[in-house]
N, CA and C of each residue as an Amber inpcrd file, in Angstrom:
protein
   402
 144.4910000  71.6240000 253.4700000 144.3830000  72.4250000 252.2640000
 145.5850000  73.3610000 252.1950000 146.2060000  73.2460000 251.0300000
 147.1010000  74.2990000 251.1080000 147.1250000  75.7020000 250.7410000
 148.1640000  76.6820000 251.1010000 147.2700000  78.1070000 251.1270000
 147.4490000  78.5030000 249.5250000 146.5270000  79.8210000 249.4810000
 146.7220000  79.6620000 248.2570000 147.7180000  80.7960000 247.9970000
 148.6150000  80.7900000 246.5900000 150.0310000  82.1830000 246.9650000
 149.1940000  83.2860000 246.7330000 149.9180000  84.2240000 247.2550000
 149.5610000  85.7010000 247.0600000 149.7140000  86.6030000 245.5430000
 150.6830000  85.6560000 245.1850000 150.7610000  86.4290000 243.9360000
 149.9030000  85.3510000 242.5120000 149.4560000  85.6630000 241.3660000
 149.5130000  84.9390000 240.2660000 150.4320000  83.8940000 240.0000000
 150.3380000  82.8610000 239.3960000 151.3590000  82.3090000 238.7720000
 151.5890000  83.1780000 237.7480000 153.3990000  83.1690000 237.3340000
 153.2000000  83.9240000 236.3450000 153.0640000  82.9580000 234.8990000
 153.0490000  83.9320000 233.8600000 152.7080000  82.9820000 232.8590000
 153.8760000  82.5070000 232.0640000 153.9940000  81.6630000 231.4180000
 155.2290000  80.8900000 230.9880000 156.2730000  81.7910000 230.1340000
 157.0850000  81.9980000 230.7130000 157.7860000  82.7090000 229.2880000
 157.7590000  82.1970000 228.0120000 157.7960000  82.7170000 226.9030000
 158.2600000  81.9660000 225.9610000 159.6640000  82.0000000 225.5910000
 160.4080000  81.2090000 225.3530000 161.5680000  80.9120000 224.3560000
 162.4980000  82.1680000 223.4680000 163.5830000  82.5480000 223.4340000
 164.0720000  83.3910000 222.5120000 163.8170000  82.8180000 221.2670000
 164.5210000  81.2530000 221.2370000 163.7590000  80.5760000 219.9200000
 162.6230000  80.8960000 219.2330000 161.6610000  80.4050000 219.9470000
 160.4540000  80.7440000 219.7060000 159.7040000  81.6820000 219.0110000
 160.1510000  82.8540000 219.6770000 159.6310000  84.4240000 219.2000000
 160.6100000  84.6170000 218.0890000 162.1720000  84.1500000 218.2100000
 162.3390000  84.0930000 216.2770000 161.7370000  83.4010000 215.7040000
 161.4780000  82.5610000 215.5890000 160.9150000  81.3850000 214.5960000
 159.6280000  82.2770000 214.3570000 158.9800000  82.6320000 215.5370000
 157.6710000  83.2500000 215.3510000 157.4990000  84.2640000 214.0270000
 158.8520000  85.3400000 214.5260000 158.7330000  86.7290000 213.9570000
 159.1490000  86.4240000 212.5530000 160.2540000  85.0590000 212.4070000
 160.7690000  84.9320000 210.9340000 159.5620000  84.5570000 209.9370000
 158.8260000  83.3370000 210.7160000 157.7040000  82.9930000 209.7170000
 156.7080000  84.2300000 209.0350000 156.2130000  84.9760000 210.2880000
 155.4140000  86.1340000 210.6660000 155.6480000  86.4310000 208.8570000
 157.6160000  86.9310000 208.5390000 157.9360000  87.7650000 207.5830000
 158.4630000  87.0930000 206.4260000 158.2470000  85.6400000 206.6510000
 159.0520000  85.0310000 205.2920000 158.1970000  84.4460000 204.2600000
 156.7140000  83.6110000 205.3080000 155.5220000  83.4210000 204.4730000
 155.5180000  84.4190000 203.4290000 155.2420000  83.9190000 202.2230000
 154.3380000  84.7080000 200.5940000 153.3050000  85.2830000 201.0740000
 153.4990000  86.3720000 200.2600000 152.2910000  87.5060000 200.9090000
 151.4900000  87.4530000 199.7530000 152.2780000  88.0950000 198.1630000
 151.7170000  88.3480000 197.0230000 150.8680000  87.0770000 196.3460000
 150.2910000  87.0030000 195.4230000 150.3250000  86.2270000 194.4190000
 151.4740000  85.2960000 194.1960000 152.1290000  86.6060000 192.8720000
 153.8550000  86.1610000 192.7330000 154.5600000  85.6350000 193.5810000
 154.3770000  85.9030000 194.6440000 155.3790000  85.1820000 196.0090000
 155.2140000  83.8820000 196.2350000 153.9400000  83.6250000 196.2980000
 153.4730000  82.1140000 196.5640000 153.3620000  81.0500000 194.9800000
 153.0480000  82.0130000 193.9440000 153.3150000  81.2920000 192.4580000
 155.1590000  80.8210000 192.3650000 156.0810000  81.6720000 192.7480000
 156.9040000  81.8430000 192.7220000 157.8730000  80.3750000 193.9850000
 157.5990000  80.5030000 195.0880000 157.4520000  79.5140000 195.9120000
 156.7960000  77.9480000 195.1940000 156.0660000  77.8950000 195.3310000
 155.6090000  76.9340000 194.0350000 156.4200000  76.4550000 193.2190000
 156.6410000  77.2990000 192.2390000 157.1750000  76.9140000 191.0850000
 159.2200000  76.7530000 191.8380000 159.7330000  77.0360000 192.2810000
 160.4730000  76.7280000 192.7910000 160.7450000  75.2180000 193.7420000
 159.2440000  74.7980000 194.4070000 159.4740000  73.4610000 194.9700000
 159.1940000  72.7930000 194.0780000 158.3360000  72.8030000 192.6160000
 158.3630000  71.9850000 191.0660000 159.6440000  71.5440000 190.9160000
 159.7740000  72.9240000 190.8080000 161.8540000  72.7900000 189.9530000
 162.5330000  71.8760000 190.8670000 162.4770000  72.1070000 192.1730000
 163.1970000  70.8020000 192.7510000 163.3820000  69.5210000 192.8100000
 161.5460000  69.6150000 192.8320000 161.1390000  68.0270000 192.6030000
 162.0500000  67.2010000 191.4510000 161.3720000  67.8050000 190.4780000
 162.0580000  67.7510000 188.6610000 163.1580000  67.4170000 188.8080000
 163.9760000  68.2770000 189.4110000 165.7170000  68.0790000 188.8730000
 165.7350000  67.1890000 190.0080000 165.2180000  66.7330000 191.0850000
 165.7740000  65.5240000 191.7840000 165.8250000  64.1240000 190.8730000
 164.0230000  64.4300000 190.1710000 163.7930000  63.2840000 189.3650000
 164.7270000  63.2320000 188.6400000 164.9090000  64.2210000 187.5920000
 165.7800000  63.8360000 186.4870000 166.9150000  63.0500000 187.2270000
 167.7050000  63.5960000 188.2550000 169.2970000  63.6130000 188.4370000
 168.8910000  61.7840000 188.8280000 167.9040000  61.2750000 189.3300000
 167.6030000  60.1090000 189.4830000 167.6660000  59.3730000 188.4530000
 166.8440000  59.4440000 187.5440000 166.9960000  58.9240000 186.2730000
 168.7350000  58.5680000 185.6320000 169.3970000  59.5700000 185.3520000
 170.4530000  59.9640000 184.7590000 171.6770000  58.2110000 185.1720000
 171.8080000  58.1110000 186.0290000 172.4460000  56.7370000 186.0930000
 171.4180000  55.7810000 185.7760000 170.5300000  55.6250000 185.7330000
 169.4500000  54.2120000 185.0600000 170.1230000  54.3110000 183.3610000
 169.8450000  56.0510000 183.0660000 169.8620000  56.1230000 181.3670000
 171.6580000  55.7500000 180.8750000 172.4450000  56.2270000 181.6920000
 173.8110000  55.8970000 181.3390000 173.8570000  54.0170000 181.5830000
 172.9520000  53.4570000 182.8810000 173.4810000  52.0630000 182.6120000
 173.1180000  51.5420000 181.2290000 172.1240000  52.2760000 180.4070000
 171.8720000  51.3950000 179.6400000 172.7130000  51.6990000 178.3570000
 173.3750000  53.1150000 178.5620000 174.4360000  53.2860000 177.4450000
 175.6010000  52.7740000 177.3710000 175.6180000  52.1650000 178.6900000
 177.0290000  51.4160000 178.7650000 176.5270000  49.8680000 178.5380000
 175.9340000  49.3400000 179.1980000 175.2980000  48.1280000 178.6930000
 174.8750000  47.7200000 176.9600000 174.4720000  48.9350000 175.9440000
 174.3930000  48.3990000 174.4780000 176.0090000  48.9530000 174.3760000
 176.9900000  49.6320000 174.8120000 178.7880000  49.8000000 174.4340000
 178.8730000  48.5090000 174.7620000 178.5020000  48.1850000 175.4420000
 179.6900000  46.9220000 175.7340000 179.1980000  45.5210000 175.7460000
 178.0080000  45.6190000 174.8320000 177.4200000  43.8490000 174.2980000
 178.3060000  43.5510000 173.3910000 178.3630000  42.4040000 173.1600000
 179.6570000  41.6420000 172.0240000 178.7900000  42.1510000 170.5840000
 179.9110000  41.8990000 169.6070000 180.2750000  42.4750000 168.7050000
 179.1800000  42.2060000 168.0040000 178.4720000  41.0670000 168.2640000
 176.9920000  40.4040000 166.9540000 175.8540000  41.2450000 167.4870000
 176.2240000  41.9770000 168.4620000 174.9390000  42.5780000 168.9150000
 174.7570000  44.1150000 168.3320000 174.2150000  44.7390000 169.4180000
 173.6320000  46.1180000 168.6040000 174.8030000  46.8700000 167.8550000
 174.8540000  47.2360000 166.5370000 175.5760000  48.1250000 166.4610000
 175.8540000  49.2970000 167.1170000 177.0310000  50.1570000 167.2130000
 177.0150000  51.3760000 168.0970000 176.3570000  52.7940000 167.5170000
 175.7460000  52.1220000 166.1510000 174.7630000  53.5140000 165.9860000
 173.6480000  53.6620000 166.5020000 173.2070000  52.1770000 166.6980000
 172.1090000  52.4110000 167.4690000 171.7780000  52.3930000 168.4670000
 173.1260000  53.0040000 169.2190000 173.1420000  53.2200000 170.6750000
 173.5080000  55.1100000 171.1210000 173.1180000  55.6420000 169.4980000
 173.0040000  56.9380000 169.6490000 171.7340000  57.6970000 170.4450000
 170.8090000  57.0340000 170.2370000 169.2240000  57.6030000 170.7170000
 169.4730000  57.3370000 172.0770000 170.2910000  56.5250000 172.6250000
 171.0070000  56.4020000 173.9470000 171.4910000  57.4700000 174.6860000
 172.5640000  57.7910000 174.0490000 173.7630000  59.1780000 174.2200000
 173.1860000  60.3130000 174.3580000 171.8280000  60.4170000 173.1430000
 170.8500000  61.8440000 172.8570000 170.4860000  61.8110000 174.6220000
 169.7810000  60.6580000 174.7930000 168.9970000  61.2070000 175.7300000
 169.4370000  61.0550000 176.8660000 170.5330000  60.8070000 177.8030000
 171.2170000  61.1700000 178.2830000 171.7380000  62.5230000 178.5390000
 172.2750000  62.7070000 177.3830000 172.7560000  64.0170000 177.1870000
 171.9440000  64.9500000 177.6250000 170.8230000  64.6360000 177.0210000
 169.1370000  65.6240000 177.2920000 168.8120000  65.4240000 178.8950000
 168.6890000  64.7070000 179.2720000 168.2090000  64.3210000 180.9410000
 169.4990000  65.4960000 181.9670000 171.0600000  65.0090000 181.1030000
 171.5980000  65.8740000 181.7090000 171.0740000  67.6120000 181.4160000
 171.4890000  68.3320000 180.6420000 171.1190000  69.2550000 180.4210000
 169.6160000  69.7640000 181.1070000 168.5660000  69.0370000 180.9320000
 167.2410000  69.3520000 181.4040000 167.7300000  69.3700000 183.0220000
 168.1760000  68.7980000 183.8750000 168.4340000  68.4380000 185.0180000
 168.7860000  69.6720000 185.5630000 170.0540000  70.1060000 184.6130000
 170.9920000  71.5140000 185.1460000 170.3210000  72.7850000 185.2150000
 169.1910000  73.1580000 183.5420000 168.6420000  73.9560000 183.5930000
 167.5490000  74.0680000 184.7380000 166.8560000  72.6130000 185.1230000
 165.9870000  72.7370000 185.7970000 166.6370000  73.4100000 187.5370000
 167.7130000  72.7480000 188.0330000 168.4200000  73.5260000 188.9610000
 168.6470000  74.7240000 188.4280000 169.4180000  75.4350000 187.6280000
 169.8450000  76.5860000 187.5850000 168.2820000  77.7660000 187.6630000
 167.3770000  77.5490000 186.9390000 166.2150000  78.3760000 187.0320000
 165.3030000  78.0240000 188.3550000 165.7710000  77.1580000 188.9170000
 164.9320000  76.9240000 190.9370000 165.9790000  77.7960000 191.3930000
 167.2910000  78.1540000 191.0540000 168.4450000  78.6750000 192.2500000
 168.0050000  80.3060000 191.5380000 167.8340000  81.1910000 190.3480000
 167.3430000  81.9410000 190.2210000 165.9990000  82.8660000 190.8060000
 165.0920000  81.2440000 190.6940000 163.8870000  81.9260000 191.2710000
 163.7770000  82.1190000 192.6900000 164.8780000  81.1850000 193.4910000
 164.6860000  81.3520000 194.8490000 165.3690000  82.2420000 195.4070000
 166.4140000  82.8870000 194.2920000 167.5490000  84.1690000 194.8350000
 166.5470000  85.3290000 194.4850000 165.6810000  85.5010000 193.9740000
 164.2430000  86.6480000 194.0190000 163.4030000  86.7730000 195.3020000
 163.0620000  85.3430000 195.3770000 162.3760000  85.1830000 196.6050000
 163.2410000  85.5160000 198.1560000 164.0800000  84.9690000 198.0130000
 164.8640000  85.2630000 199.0530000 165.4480000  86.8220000 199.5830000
 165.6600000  87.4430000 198.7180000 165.8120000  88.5940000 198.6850000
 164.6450000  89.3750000 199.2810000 163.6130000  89.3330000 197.9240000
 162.0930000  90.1040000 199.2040000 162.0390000  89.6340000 200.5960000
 162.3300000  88.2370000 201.1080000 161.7790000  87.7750000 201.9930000
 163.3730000  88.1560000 203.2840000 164.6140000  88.5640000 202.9600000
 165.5910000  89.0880000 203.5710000 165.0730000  90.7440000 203.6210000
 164.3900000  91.0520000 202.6560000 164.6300000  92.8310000 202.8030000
 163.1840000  92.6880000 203.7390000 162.2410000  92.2380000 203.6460000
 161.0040000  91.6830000 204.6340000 161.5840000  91.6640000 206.6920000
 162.6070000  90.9330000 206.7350000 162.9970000  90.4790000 207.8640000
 163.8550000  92.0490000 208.2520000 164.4550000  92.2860000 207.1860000
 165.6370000  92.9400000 207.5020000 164.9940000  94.9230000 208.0740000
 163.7280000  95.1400000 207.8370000 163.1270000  96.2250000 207.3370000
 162.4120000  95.8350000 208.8040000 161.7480000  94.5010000 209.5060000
 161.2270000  94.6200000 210.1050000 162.2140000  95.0470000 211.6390000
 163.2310000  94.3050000 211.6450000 164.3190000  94.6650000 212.5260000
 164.4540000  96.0040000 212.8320000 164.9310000  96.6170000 211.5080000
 165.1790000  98.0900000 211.7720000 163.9150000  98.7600000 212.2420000
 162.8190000  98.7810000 212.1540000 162.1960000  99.4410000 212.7750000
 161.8170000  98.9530000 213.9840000 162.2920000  97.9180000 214.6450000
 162.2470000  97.4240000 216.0330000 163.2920000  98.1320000 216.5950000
 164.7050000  98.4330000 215.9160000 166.0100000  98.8590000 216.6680000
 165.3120000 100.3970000 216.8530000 164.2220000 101.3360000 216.1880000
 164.3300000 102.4260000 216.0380000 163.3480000 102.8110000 216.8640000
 162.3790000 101.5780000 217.5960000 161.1940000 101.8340000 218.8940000
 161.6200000 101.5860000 219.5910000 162.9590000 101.1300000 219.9780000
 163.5080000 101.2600000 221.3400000 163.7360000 102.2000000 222.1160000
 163.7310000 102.5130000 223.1240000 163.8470000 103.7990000 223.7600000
 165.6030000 104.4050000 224.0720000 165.9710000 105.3300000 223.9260000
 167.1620000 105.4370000 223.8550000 168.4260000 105.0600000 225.1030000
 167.0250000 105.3710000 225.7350000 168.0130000 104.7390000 227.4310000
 168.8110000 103.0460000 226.7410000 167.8450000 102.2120000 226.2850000
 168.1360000 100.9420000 226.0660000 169.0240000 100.5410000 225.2820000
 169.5450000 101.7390000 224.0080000 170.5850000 101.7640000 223.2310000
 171.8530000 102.3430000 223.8520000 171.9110000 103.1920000 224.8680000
 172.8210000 103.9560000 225.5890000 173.6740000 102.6300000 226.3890000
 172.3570000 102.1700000 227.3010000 172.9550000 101.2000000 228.1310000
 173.7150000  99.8490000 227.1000000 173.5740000  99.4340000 226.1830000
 174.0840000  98.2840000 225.3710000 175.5880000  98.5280000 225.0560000
């Protein structure tokens, strides 16, 4: 039988990783309502403008495909409702990015002044010996 040690095992450290990842989530998770509506509606907007930007070469092959059928075929006016919506897929696409990069520069911000607020009052429970010695 072997003896048994004198001391405890000790217990595992954890990770520097770790305890960030810990403390970031801790402060970046949505707290409010708004935060998590806001979150939300920001992974929508992504979705969306991925879709659209997907779409957008299907809708141009087919504007180039009625340009360039021979001459007995479609006229090129009626390869305007083509161009429209194109045009539209683009535009919807951009706005839909530009108002996800808005809403997430809100979010991001609370969730930086969140992290940034929690720090400082960690630098300010330190004991001064520990700031002296650094």
């Amino acid at each position: 039988m072997l003896a048994q040690p004198l001391l405890p095992a000790a217990a595992p450290q954890r990770s520097a990783w770790v305890g960030t990842v810990h403390l970031l989530w801790r402060s970046a998770r949505p707290r409010s309502t708004s935060e998590v509506l806001s979150a939300a509606a920001v992974l929508v907007l992504l979705v969306l403008s991925k879709l659209l930007n997907l779409t957008l070469p299907l809708v141009l092959r087919l504007v180039v495909n009625a340009l360039s059928a021979p001459a007995g075929g479609q006229p090129v006016a009626a390869t305007a409702p083509l161009v429209l919506l194109y045009c539209g897929l683009t535009i919807c696409s951009d706005g839909c990015s530009q108002l996800q990069s808005a809403l997430w520069g809100r979010l991001s911000f609370r969730i930086t002044q969140r992290v940034s607020l929690r720090l400082f009052e960690h630098l300010h429970a330190l004991s001064l010996r520990w700031h002296l010695n650094r």
